[in-house]
N, C-alpha and C positions, 0 to 999 in steps of 0.2 A: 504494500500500500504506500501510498504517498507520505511522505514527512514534512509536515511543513513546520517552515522556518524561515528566519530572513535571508541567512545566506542563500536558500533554494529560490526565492523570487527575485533575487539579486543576480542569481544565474541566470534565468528565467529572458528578465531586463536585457543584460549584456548577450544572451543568446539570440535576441530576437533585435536587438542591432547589430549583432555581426552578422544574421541573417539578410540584413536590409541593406548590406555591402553589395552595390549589382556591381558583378565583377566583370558581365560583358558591357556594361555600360565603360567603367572605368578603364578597362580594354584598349576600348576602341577609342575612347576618347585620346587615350596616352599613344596608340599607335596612329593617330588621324586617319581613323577610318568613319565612316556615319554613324549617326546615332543609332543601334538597333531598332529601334521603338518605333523608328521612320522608314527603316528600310529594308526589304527583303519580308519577312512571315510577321515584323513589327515585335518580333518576339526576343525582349533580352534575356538568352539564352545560348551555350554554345552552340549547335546545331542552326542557327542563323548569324553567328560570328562566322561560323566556317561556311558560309554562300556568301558572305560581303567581305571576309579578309584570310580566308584561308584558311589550313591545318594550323600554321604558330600560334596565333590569335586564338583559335578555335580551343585550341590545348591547353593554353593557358586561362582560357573562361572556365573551362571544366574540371582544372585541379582547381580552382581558385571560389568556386558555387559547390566540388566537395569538400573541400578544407573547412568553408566555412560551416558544413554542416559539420563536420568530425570533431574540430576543437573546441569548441561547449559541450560536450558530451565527455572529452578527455579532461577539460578543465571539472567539471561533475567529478567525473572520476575519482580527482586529487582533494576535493573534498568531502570524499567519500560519502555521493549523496545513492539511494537505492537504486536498484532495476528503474520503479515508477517514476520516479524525478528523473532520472537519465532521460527516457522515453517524454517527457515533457519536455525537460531542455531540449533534446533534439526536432521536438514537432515546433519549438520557439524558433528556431532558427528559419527551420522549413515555411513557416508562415512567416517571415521577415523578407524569404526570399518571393515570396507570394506576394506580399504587399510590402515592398518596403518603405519607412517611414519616409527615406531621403532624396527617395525618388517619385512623389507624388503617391505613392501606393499601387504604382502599375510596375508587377515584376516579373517573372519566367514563370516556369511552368513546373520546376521544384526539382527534375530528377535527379541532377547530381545533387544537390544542396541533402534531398529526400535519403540519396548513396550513402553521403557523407555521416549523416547523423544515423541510421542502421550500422555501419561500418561500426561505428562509435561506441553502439551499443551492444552488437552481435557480432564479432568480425566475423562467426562462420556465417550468418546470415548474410553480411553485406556482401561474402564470397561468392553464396548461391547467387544470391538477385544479380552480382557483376556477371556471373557466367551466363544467367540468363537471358540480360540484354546480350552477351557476346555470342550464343549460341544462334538466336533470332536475327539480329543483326546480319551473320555469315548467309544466314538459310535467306533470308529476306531483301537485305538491304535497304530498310526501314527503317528508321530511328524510331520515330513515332509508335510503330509496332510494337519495337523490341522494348520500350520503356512502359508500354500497357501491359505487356503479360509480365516486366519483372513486377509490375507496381501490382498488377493482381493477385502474383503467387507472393509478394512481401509478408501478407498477416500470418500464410502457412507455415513459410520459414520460420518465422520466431517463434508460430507453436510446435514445431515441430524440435527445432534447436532451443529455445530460453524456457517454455513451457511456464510461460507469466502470462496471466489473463491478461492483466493492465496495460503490457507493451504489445498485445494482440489488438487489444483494442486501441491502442492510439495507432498502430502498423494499421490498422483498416480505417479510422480517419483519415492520415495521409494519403493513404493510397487512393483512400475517394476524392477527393481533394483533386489532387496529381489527377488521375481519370478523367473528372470533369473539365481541370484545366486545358485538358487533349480532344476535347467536346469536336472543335472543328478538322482537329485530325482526323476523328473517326468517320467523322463525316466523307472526309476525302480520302478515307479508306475503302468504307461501305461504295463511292464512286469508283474507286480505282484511279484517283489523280492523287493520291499522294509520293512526295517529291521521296526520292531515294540517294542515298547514303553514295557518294561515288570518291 
């Protein structure tokens, strides 16, 4: 169960501003490339760094949206907050990068941020779900795809690995969350115009 306490909302706070770090915003801005938000799927996320500035660019939005999910979850860690708190710092983050405060409240679509903080908490979990998008990914070459079925099999993984009600059930908030955000992917899935992974 949850513990509350101040240092746990004080994690909470700092997890869900590290979360609101858009890291393809500050990217691109540093590499002078466009605003994401303007150009390409309008989505700041890796996956449209890398259609407006390539693999470098691209690589570095993706360590940098899981980093931020990972290190409030490790910082948790060192203060030795429970399973439940972990699982909350890391869904703070994940909704910072959802809405973030410092960018009007329009932000990505969560999957590495979502990697980062499972990684955090599960690293055999974050191992499955990474294999998952990479398996999908290979067979597909779907981004879009491959982050819907890892975001679907995420709440299995952690009952199957952590066997915690609580981190089950914030793994199936995310993951609904993350789903919804992909609303217009699926759309352009169910058509057959969605864009592929090259």
């Amino acid at each position: 169960m949850f513990e509350l306490h101040i240092t746990f909302f004080i994690l909470i706070a700092c997890s869900y501003l590290m979360g609101s770090l858009s890291t393809a915003i500050i990217v691109c801005k540093l590499m002078g490339l466009p605003d994401p938000r303007t150009t390409g799927s309008q989505n700041p996320g890796a996956t449209n760094v890398l259609r407006i500035g390539g693999k470098k660019a691209a690589a570095i939005t993706l360590t940098g949206d899981a980093v931020k999910g990972l290190i409030p979850v490790l910082i948790g860690y060192a203060f030795q907050q429970p399973p439940a708190n972990l699982g909350v710092i890391g869904f703070a983050a994940f909704l910072g990068h959802l809405y973030p405060v410092f960018f009007s409240f329009r932000g990505g679509k969560g999957v590495a941020t979502a990697f980062g903080a499972i990684l955090g908490i599960s690293w055999l979990a974050g191992l499955a779900v990474l294999l998952t998008w990479l398996i999908m990914a290979r067979l597909f070459k779907i981004s879009s795809l491959s982050a819907l079925t890892a975001a679907t099999l995420t709440p299995l993984y952690i009952w199957l690995i952590e066997d915690n009600l609580t981190l089950v059930l914030i793994s199936i908030v995310m993951s609904a969350m993350l789903i919804y955000r992909h609303r217009n992917n699926i759309r352009n899935l169910i058509k057959g115009t969605e864009n592929t992974i090259r």
